[in-house]
N, C-alpha and C positions, 0 to 999 in steps of 0.2 A: 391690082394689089399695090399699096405705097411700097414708096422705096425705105428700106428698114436695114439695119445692121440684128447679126442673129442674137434673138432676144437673152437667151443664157451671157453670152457674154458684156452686153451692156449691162446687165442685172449685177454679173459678177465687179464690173468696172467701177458701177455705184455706188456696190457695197465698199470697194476699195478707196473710191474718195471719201465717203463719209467715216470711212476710218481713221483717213488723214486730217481729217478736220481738229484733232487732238495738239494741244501746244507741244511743239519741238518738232521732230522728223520721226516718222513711219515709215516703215519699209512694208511692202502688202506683196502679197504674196496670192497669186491667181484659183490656188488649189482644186486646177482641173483636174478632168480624171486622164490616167494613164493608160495608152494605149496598147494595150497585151496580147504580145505576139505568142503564139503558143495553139496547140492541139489540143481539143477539147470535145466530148461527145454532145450532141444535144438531143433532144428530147421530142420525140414525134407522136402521131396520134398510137403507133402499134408499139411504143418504147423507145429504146435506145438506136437512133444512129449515126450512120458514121461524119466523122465532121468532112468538111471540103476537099479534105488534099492534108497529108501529112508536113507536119513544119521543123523546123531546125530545133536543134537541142534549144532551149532556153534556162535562162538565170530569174527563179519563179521570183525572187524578189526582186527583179530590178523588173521584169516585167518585160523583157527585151531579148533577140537575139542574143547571143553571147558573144564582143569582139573580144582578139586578142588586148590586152593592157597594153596603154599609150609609153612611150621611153617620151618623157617629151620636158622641156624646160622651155619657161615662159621668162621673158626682159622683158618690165614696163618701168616707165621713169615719171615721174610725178608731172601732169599735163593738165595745162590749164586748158578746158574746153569754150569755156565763153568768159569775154570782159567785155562789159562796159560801165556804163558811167552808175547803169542801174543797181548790178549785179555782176556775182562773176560763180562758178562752179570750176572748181578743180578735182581731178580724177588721182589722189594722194597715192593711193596704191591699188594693185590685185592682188587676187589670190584665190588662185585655178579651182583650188580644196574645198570654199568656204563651209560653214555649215551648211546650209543650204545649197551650193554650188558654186558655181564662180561666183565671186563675188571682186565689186568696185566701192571701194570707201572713196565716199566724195566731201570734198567742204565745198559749203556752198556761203555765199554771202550776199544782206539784201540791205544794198545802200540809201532804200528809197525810202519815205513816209510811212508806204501801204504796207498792212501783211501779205506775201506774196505766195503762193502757191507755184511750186516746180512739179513741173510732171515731163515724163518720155512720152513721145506719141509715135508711130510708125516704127516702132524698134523692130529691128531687122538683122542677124546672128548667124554670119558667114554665107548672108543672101536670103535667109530663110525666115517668114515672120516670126517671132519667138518674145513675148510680152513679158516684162519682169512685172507689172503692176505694181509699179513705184510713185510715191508724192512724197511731198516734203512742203509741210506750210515753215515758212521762217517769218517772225516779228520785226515790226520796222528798227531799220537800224543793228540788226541782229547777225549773228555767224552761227551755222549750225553745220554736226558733222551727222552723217548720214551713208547707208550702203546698199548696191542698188545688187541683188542679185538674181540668177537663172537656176529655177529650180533641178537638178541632175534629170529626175525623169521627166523632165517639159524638157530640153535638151536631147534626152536618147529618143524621145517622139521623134523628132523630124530628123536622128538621125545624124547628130550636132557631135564630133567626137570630141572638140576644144573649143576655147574660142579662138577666133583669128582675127575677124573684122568685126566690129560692132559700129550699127547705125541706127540714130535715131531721130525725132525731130526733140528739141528740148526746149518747152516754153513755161514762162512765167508770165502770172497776171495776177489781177489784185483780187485774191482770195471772197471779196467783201461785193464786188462787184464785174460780173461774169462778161453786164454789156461792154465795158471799158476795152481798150485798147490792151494789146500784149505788150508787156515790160521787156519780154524777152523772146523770140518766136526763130529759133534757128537751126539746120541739121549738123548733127553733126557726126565724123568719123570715126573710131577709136582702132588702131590697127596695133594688134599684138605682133610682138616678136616670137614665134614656136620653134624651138628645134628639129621637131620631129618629122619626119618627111611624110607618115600617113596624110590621108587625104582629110579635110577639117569637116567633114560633112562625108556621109558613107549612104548608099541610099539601100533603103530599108526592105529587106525581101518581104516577101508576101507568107501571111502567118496560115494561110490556108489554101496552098497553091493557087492560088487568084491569076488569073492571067491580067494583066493591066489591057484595060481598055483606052484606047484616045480617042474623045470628045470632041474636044476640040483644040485646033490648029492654023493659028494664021497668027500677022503681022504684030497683031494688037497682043494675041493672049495663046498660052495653052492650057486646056485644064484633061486631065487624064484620072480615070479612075484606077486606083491604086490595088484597091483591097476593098475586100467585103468581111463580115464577120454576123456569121446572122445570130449570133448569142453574145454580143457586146453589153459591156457594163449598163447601158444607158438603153438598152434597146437593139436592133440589128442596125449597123452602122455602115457605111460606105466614106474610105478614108479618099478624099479627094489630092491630087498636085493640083495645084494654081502658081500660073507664073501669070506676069505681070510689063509685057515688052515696051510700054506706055509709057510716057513722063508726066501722066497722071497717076492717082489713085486710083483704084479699081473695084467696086465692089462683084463680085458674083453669088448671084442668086438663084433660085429655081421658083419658078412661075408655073401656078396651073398644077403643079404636082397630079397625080394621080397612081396609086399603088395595084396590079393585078385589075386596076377597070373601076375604081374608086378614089374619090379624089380624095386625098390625104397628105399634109404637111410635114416635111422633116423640120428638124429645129439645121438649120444651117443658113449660115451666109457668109461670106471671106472677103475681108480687107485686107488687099493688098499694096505695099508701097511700088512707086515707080520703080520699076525695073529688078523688082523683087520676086521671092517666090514662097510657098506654103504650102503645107499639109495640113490637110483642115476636115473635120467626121461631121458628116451629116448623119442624125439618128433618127428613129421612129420610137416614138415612148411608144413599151407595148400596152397601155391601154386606151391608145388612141388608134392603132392597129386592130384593136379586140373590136372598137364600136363600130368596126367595119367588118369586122367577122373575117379578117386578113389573119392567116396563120403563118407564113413568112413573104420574104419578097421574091417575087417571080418577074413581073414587068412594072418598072420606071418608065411613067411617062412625062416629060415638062417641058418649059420652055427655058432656055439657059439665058440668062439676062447679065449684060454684063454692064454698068456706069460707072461717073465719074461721081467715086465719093465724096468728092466737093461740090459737085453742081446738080444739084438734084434736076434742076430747073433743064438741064441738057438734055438732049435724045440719048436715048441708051447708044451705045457702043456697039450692043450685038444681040438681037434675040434671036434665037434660035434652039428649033423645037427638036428634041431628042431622049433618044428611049435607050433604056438597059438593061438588057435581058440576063436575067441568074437564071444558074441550074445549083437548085438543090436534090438534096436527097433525102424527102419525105417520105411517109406513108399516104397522109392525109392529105387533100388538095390544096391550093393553098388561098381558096377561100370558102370558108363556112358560111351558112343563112344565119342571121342573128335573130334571135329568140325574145322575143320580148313576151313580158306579163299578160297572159291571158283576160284579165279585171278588161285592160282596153277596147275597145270595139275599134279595129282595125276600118280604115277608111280611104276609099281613093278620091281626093280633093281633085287631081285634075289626069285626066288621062286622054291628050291629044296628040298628032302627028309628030308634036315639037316638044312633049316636058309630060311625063309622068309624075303626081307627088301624092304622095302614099301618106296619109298619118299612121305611122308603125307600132308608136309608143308613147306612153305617161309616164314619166318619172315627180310625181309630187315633192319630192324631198331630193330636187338635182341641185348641183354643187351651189348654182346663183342662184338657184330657188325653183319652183315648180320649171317643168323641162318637159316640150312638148318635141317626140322625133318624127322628123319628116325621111323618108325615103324618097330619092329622086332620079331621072334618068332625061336624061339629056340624048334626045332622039335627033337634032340636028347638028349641021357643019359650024353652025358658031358657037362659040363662050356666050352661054347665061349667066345674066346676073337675076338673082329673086329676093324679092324685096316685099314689107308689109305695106302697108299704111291703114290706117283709119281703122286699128285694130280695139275691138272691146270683149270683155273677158264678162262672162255673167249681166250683159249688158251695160258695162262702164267702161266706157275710155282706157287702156289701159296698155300703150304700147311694150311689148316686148324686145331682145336683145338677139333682132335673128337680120342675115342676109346673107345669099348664098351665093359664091362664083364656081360655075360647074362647067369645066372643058367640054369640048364637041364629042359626044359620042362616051359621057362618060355618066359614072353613077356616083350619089351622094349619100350616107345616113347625114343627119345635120340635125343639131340641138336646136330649140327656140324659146327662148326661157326669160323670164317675168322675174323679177329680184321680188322676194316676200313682201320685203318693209313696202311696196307700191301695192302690191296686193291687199295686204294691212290697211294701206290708206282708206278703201274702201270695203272693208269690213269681207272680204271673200278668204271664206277660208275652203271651199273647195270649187274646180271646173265643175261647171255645167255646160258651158259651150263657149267658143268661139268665132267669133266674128271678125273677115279681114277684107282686104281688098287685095289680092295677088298680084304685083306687077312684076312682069317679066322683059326685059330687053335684052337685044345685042352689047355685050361687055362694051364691046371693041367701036359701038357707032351707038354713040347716045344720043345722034339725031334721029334716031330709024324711029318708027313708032313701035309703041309697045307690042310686042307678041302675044302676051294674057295680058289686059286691064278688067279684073271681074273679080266681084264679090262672092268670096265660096265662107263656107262653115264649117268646124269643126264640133261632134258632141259627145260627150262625154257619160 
């Protein structure tokens, strides 16, 4: 699997630069979702039961523990953060309150020709990753004021009771051209005066008796499972700590995934700065959960991958393969046989010592268009990869949008799906069969020779 940063938040990042793309300064605003501590019943195959472990009073609107209210008085004094010859940004005032949250009124100034874009990168909030998603385009020759603030419940997430230290990388480049050099590429500090003697970060109890798990532990990194919440906003969620003891960037990721004995992907992955730290939820959309007929999480299996978010090109830092076992408290087991449309004639394409693969199902009208499901088992100790080629549909040419990596010893459902308008091209408006060629190898050794190279058929 490439190395990637987790898709929601580049998605989200996106949308926040193309909204800066507007004349003057924007301030954007992340509008993740907030994480809700709290005691909640959920829903099993016999009814109601009980949730995990009872949790502390909470503040249903803030969405959080309840701490006692800060006595606190903040001194800041107008500070020029960057000059030079290009640009300069000064930090004119704060204010603890803002609407939004703390908030920083900046002027910024761009003495150069080019329109310049300003953005934070690696911002980091009494140690803690914490993204205002802020830009600010300024015109050549121009002064713009602008305010970069911390949403309150992005803030009580990780736990953040003020600010104390704020850090970030702060760069500017020429809006118009991405290859160019950086006009401005610098970290910087910002350390508040607080009165209050609380602690500026409070670490966050477990919303459903969760006992914290640790993962991992050495020189380079720690990552500790925090919290579970099998009825989270987004899905059943697992709230990760990452620290970061490196004077690189770090990303961490999860490779290989596999849920209850089925390979399945969480939407997660955590960038962290040098010598930083974070709280960051890995989810499971439940109806990607469903297409595996998984009714909650029982056993995490993966590979923990940890690099250098700068250097792709590098050897990872750390894999290492690790499982996490929940106890919930069902009726029903926690994985169902999934059901598919009787219309299909169910089919076994290949059943040898090394790979099972079942055609289970027809979906004619799937999301990218017709959608053929494979059912698969991975009968030996390596990573398969499965792959088509020389695929024809009704007798035409007509490559599909399918390949699969499946862990040692583990099972897949997997889509394989034809986009319409290719089918169109050639006038098919319904399967009658398919025709591929199966190749199978070792993930992990692309010089081994193929394991399946053979022509099987599907019919319809």
């Amino acid at each position: 699997m490439s190395k990637r940063t987790i898709q929601l938040l580049a998605l989200s990042l996106s949308l926040a630069l193309a909204l800066s793309c507007c004349s003057g300064c924007t301030l954007l605003f992340s509008g993740g979702k907030t994480w809700t501590f709290g005691t909640e019943e959920t829903e099993g195959a016999g009814g109601s039961t009980p949730s995990l472990g009872e949790a502390a009073p909470t503040d249903a609107s803030a969405g959080m523990t309840q701490e006692p209210a800060i006595e606190n008085t903040v001194t800041f004094s107008e500070t020029t953060l960057v000059s030079n010859g290009a640009c300069a940004v000064t930090a004119v005032s704060f204010d603890p309150d803002g609407f939004w949250g703390p908030t920083f009124s900046l002027s910024i100034e761009n003495n150069t020709d080019k329109t310049l874009m300003f953005t934070l990168e690696d911002v980091s909030v009494n140690g803690y990753m914490c993204d205002p998603f802020w830009a600010c385009e300024v015109t050549p020759g121009s002064k713009a004021n602008s305010e970069v603030a911390w949403m309150d419940e992005n803030l009580q997430e990780i736990g953040v009771n003020y600010l104390d230290q704020v850090e970030f990388r702060l760069r500017a480049y020429d809006s118009n051209d991405y290859s160019s050099d950086d006009v401005l590429n610098e970290i910087v500090t910002i350390q508040l005066d607080n009165s209050t003697t609380q602690p500026s970060v409070s670490e966050l109890p477990s919303a459903h008796n969760f006992e914290a798990q640790m993962l991992i532990e050495n020189a380079d990194a720690t990552l500790t499972l925090r919290d579970y919440d099998p009825e989270g906003e987004w899905g059943p969620t697992l709230v990760f700590y990452c620290e970061n003891k490196t004077d690189r960037p770090l990303t961490f990721m999860m490779d290989g995934v596999s849920v209850n004995g089925f390979m399945c992907d969480p939407y997660w992955s955590c960038e962290v700065a040098p010598g930083k730290k974070a709280l960051s939820h890995a989810y499971w959309a439940p109806e990607t959960l469903a297409k595996s007929g998984i009714n909650y999480l029982e056993l995490i299996e993966f590979d923990l991958r940890l690099y250098d978010a700068d250097d792709w090109a590098a050897d990872d830092i750390l894999v290492e393969p690790l499982s996490i076992q929940l106890y919930n408290v069902y009726a029903q087991s926690s994985v169902s046989e999934v059901v598919f449309d009787a219309g299909f004639p169910q089919q076994t394409v290949v059943d040898t010592d090394a790979l099972t693969v079942v055609a289970k199902g027809f979906d004619p009208e799937g999301y990218w268009g017709p959608t053929l499901i494979f059912y698969c088992v991975n009968k030996t100790d390596k990573t398969l990869m499965l792959s088509m080629s020389g695929v024809s549909v009704n007798g035409y040419m007509c490559d599909p949008y399918w390949s699969l990596e499946i862990a040692p010893g583990k099972k897949a459902y997997s889509d394989c799906a034809w986009t319409s308008s290719d089918l169109e091209g050639y006038g098919i408006v319904a399967f009658e069969n398919v025709k591929f060629t199966l190749q199978v190898y070792d993930s992990n050794d692309w010089s081994a020779d193929y394991i399946i190279d053979d022509v099987f058929q599907v019919t319809f």
